[in-house]
N, C-alpha and C positions, 0 to 999 in steps of 0.2 A: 157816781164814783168820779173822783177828782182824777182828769189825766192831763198831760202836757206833751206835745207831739210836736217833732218838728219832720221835717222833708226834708229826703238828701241832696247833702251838699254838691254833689255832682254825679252823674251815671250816667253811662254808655247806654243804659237801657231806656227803652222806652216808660212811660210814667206809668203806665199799667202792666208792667212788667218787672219793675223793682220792687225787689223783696224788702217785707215789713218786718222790722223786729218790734216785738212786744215784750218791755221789757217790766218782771212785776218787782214787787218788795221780796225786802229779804227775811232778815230777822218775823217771827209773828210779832205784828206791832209794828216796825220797823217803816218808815216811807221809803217810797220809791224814790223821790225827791230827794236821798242822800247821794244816790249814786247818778244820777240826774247833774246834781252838780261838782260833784266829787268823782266822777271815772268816766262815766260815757256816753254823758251829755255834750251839746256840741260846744259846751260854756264852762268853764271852771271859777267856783266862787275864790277869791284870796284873802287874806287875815286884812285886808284895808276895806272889806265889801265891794271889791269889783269884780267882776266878769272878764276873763281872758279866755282865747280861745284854745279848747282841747286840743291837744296835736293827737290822741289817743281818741278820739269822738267815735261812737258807732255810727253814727248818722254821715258818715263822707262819703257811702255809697246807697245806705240804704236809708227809707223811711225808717223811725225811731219814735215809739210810742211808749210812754211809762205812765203805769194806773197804779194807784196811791191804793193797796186793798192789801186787808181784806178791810170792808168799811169797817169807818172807826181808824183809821191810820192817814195820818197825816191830815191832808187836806178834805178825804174823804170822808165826815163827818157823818155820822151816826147819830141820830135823833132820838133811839133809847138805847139801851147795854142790849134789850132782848133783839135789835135788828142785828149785833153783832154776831157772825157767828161764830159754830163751835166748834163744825168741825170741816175737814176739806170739800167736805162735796157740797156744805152749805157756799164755799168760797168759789169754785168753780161755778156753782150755779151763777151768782155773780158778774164774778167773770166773762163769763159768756155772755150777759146781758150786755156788759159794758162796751166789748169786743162788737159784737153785733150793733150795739147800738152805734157805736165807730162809726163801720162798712154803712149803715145804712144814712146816717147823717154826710159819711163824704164817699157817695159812691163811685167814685174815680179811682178809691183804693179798694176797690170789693175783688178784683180778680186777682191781686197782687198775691204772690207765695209769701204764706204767713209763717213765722217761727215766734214760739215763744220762749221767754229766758229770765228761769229764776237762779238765786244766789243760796249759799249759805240753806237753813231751813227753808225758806222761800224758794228752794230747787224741787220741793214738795206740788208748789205750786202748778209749775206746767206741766206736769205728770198727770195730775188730777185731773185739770182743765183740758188738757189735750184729748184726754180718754171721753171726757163728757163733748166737748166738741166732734171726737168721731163717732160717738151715738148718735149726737145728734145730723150730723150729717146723712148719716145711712136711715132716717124718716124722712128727709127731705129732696126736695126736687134740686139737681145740680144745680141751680142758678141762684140758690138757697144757702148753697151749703156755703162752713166758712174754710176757704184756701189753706188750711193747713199743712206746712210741711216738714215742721222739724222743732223738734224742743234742743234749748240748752242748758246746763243747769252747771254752774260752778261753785267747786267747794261741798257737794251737797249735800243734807245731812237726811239721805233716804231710808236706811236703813240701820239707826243707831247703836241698837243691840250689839250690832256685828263691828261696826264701825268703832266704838268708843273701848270691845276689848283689845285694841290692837295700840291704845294711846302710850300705856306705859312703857312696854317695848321699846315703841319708837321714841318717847323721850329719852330713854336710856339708851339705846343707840348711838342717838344726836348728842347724849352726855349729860341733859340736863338732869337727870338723878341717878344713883350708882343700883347694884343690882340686888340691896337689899330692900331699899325703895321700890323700885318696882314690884317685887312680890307681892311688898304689905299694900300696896297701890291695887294689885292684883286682886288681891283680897277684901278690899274696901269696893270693888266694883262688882263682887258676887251679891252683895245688896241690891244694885242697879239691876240687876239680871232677876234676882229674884221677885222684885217688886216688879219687873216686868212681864216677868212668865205670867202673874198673878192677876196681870192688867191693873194692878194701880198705877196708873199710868201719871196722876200726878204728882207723886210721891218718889216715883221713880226718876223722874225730873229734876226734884228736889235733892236726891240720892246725888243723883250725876253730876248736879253744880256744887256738890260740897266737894266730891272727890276732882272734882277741876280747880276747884280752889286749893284745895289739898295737895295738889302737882304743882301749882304756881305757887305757891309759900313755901314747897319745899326747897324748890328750885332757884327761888328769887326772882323771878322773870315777870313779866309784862304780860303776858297772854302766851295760850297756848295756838289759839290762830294764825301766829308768825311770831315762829322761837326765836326770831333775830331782833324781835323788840324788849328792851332789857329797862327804857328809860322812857321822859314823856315824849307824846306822842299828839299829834295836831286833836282839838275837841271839837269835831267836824260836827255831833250835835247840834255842840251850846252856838255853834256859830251859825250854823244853815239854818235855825230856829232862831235867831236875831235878826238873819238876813229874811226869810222868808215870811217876819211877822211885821216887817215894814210895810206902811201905806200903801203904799205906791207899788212894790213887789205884790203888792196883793190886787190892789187895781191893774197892773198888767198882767196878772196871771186869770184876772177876771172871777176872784176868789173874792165872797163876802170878807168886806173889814171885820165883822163882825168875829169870825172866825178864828181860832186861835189853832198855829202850827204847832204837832211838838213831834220831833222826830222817831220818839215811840211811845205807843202809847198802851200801858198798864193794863189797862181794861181792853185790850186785845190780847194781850199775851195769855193774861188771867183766862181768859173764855177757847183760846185754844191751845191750854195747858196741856189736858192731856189727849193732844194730836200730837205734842213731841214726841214723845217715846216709841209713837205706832211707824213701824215697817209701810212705805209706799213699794216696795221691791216688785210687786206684784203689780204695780201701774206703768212700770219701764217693761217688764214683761209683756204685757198687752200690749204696748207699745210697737216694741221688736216683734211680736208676732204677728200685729196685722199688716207688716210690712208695707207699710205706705206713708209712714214718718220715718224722718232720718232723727237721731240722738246723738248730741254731742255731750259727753262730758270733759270738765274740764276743772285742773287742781292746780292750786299754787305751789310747788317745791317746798316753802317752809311752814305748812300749814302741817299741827299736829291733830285738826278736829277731822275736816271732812277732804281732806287732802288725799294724796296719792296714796300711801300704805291704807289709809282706810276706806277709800273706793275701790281699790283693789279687792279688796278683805269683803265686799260686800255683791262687787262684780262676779265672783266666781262663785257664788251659790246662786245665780239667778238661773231660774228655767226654761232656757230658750233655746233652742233646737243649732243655734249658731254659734251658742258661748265656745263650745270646742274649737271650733276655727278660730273665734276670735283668740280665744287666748294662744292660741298656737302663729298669730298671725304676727308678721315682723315688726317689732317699735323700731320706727325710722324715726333719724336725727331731723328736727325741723331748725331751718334756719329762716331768720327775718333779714333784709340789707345783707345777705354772706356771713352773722354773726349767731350763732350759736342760741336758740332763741326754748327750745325742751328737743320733748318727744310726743310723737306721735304713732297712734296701735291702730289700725280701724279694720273691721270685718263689715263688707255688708252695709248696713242702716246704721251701725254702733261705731263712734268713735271717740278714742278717749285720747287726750292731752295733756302732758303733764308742763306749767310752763316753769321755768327756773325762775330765778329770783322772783319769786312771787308768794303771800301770804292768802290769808281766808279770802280774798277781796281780789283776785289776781289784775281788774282792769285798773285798780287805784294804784296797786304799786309798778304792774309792766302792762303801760297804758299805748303803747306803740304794739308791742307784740301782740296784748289784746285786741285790738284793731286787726292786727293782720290774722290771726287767728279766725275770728269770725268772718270777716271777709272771704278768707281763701275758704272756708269750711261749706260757708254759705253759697260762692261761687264753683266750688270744687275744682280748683285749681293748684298744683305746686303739690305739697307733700298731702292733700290734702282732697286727692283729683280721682281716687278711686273707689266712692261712695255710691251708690245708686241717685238717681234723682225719682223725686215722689211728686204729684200733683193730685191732688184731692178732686179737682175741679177736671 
């Protein structure tokens, strides 16, 4: 499995003591390597193919690690369709391989506190992975096990069922269609429910990306990800797969010439088609109940897919002996620099963030805020400072 790691750019902590972020793909298919050089990577690609540096980098206090998975995605190259897999836990298995294989190749990061952090569908990822990580921990001898201490997941699309009844609504809300749209909109997603009750799961897939396109045609808009894009928007694809399939980007990344980049790939999507539509609700629950990971979620303000009104909508069915406190618990204003930056809710292990100006993608478009966000969350500092701390190790 193809990853790309660099070390923080500076920290007060000791080198065995700064925490690792693991950071995976998004979209199924989708490489890591978009966001890599597009939000929180310590490098940002520009439309002339150079490299400037992030002022929004995750990596300014912590190690930063990003794996190209599930294989078959991106750089991580798959030798037949049958090594791809199908479903999460074939990806977690993975995962863990690659993680371990990490710690044991540069054992200088093996005691470090681990978090992982997927995006979008890819917030599926550390849920899975996380759960199979603490199995595997509890067979093995502490000096073994691997440091985990906290998943993050932005945007995330966990439980879609619940998540995607709540989109017409809130487009009509926001204004993007009036309230006879919505109904028939309504009505167009008892398809998606039904196909889903019935587990065709990829058909119900199929259902939910007509009635997505069915909201953006009506509406005339750009995406429903971030209802403030109306026009064209940067092809951070066609570009990061021109840049990435250069020579020499390939010789310094220590990637076969041979090998060809493409920032999603089809015959992933295809193979874990119908893992979209299935509920992970139940692997944030194990989560929060064996209370020894911390979970942050986190949502852009103008995101109509897996944003605020539909985390919410999915947070308050989960079965955890704490949801009551959490929801009853106070969302404080968070500020970045004294300026006005979301909200923040946290009970316990569970914290949720809503940040403003921000779409499906919150570190590309509030790339400073996101910085401070994971920082302070990770150090538990500022609004941010009355979470538990976990050590697995």
């Amino acid at each position: 499995m193809f990853y790309a790691f660099y070390e923080a750019q500076s920290s007060t902590l000791p080198l065995s003591k700064t925490p690792l972020l693991i950071w995976l793909s998004g979209g199924p298919g989708s490489s890591s390597m978009l966001s890599n050089l597009n939000a929180v990577g310590p490098w940002l690609l520009t439309e002339t193919f150079t490299l400037e540096p992030n002022p929004g980098a995750w990596n300014k206090l912590f190690g930063l690690l990003f794996l190209d998975n599930p294989i078959g995605t991106g750089f991580s190259i798959a030798s037949s369709l049958q090594e791809i897999p199908t479903d999460l836990e074939g990806v977690a298995e993975h995962l863990y391989v690659a993680i371990t294989g990490f710690l044991r190749r540069n054992p200088v990061y093996k005691h470090r506190p681990i978090y992982i952090v997927g995006q979008s569908y890819g917030g599926k990822y550390p849920t899975t992975t996380a759960n199979f990580i603490l199995k595997k921990n509890a067979e093995l001898h502490p000096s073994q096990r691997v440091n985990l201490v906290g998943v993050a997941i932005g945007d995330g699309l966990i439980e879609l069922l619940t998540q995607i009844a709540t989109v017409p609504a809130n487009a009509y809300y926001v204004g993007l269609i009036n309230e006879k749209q919505k109904s028939e909109l309504e009505k167009d997603q008892l398809q998606v429910v039904r196909l889903t009750q019935i587990q065709n799961w990829s058909e119900a897939d199929n259902e939910w990306t007509r009635v997505q396109e069915k909201i953006t045609n009506i509406a005339g808009w750009k995406c429903l990800s971030d209802y403030t894009l109306k026009g064209n928007t940067v092809d951070y694809l066609a570009r990061d797969s021109e840049f990435l399939n250069m020579a020499e980007v390939k010789k310094a990344l220590g990637v076969n010439e041979s090998f060809v980049f493409e920032p999603k790939s089809s015959e992933v999507r295809t193979a874990l088609q119908a893992d979209i539509m299935k509920s992970v609700k139940f692997r944030v629950e194990e989560l929060l109940r064996n209370n020894t990971t911390r979970v942050l979620l986190y949502q852009g303000q103008y995101d109509l897919i897996g944003g605020a009104v539909q985390t919410e909508a999915w947070v308050k069915t989960m079965k955890w002996e704490g949801l009551e406190d959490f929801l009853n618990a106070e969302r404080n204003i968070w500020k970045v620099n004294g300026e006005l930056a979301g909200y923040v809710q946290q009970w316990k292990s569970l914290t949720n963030v809503v940040v403003l100006g921000g779409g499906h993608v919150v570190p590309l478009d509030q790339p400073v805020n996101a910085q401070a966000m994971i920082q302070d969350w990770v150090l538990q500092r500022g609004t941010f400072g009355n979470s538990p701390s976990f050590s697995s190790i």
